[in-house]
N, C-alpha and C positions, 0 to 999 in steps of 0.2 A: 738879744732883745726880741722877746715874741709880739709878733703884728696878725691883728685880726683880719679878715675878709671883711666883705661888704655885712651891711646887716648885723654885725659883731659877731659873727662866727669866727671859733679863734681855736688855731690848735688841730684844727681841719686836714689842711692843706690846699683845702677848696678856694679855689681864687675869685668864684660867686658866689660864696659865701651861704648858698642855697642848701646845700645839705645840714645846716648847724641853725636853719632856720625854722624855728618853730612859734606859732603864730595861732592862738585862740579864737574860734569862730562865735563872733558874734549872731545867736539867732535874733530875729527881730520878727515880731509877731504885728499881727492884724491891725490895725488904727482903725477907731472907733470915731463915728460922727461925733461933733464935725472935723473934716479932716482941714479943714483951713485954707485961704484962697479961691483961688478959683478948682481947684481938688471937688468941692463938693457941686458946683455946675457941672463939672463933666460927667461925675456919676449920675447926677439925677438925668439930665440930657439921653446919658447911654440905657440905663434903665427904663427910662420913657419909651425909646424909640425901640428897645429889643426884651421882647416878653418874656424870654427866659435867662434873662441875667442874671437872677441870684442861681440858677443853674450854672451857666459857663463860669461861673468867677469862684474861683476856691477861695480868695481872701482879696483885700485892701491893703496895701501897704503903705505909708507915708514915712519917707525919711531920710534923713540930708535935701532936705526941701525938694524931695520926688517925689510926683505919685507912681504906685507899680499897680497893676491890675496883673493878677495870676488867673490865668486863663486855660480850662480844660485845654487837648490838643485838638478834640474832636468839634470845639467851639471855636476855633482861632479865625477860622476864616470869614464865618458868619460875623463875629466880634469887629475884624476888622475893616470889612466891607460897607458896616455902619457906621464905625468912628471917621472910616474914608468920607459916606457918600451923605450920610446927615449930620454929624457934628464936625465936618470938614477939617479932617486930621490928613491933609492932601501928600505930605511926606514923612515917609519912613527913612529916619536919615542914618539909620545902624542898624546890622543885626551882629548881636555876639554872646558868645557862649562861657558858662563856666561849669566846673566840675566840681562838686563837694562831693566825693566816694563816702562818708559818712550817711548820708541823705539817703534810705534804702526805698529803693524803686522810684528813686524820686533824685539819682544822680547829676542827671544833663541838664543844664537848663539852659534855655533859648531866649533871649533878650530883645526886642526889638522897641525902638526909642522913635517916637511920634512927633510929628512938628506941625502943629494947624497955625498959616500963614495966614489963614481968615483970624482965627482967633486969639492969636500970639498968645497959645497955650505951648506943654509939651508935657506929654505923657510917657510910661513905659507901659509894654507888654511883658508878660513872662510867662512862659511853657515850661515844667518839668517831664523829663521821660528817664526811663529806668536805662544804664547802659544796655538790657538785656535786648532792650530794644527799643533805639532810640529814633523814633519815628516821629516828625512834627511834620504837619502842610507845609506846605511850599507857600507861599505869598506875593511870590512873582507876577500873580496876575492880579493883585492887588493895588502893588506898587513895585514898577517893573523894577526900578532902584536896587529893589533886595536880591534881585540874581546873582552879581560877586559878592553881593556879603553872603551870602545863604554859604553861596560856594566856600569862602575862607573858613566860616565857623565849622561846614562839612569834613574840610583840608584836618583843621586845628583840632577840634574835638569829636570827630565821626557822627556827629548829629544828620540823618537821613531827612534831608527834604522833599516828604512827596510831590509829586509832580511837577518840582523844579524841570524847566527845559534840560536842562545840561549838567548834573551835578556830578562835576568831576574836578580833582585837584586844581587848585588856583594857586597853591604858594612849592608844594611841594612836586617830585618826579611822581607820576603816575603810579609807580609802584613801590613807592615809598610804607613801609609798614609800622605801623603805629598811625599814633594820632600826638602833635609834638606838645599840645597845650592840655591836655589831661593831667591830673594830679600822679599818675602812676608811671608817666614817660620816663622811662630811664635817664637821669641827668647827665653832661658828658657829650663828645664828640665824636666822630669817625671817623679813620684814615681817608684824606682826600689826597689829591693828586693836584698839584697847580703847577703847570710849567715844568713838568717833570721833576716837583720838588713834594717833599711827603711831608701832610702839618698832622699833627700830634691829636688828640684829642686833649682840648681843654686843659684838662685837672695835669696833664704833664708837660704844660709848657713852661711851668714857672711854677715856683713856690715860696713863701715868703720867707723861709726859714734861712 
């Protein structure tokens, strides 16, 4: 009797089921006024108070009941020192990263999720950069909060935060090579050592066969 993996990969051998996974990217393009709720106060708000907003903003996104603002990288800090200091967006409660290698010159991207307590709003930021060179501002001195998260998404997808205090591994050993949450991380495990006992990598601890 054959048994599938996770996700219905089946036939594999893979016990996450992750290599027999394949999964269609939704693009989802710009929203157009009005974007609905309170989505369109903030925009007008931010456009009022910063003269070159249809400069910093590549697009609008509205969806699954978010707003995203895509935000040049050379605009991020400007962008966000206004949402902080005049439409009182006082916390940055995440910052996190994904990879679409599909995406050229536009692979990494930087996420960072807003929460104004004055306004019981909550927005997103987004930064794309090219792996070739994946350089975003640091925002630490924005909202000091983002220091470990800047770090983990540095750890997870090599995203370089300028002028971060300290950006150095937060999950991983210092000289860990790769980046583990990229789309191209090799799947699978490494010979460890525990107690003077040696575990397998993953795909040969079990099979369902």
């Amino acid at each position: 009797m054959s048994k599938s993996g996770m996700f219905g990969s089946k036939g594999s051998g893979d016990t996450s089921g992750f290599s027999g996974l394949v999964k269609s990217e939704t693009v989802i393009g710009s929203a157009q006024r009005p974007y609905g709720g309170y989505f369109d106060q903030v925009a007008d708000d931010l456009e009022r108070a910063y003269p070159l907003f249809s400069d910093a903003i590549e697009q609008v996104v509205v969806d699954r009941g978010e707003l995203t603002l895509f935000i040049k990288p050379d605009r991020l800090t400007e962008v966000a020192k206004i949402l902080r200091d005049q439409l009182r967006f006082e916390m940055c409660v995440g910052v996190n990263g994904v990879h679409y290698p599909d995406q050229t010159n536009r692979e990494l991207h930087t996420i960072y999720s807003l929460l104004s307590i004055t306004r019981n709003q909550r927005i997103r930021l987004e930064v794309c950069v090219s792996e070739k060179s994946p350089h975003v501002p640091s925002l630490v001195e924005v909202w000091a909060g983002t220091n470990w998260h800047e770090r983990e998404t540095y750890d997870m997808f090599g995203i370089i935060f300028d002028n971060h205090p300290g950006l150095t591994r937060i999950l991983m050993p210092d000289d860990w090579a790769g980046f583990p949450q990229r789309k191209d991380y090799p799947l699978g495990g490494i010979e460890i050592e525990y107690k003077g006992a040696t575990v397998p990598a993953p795909s040969q601890r079990r099979s369902y066969t």
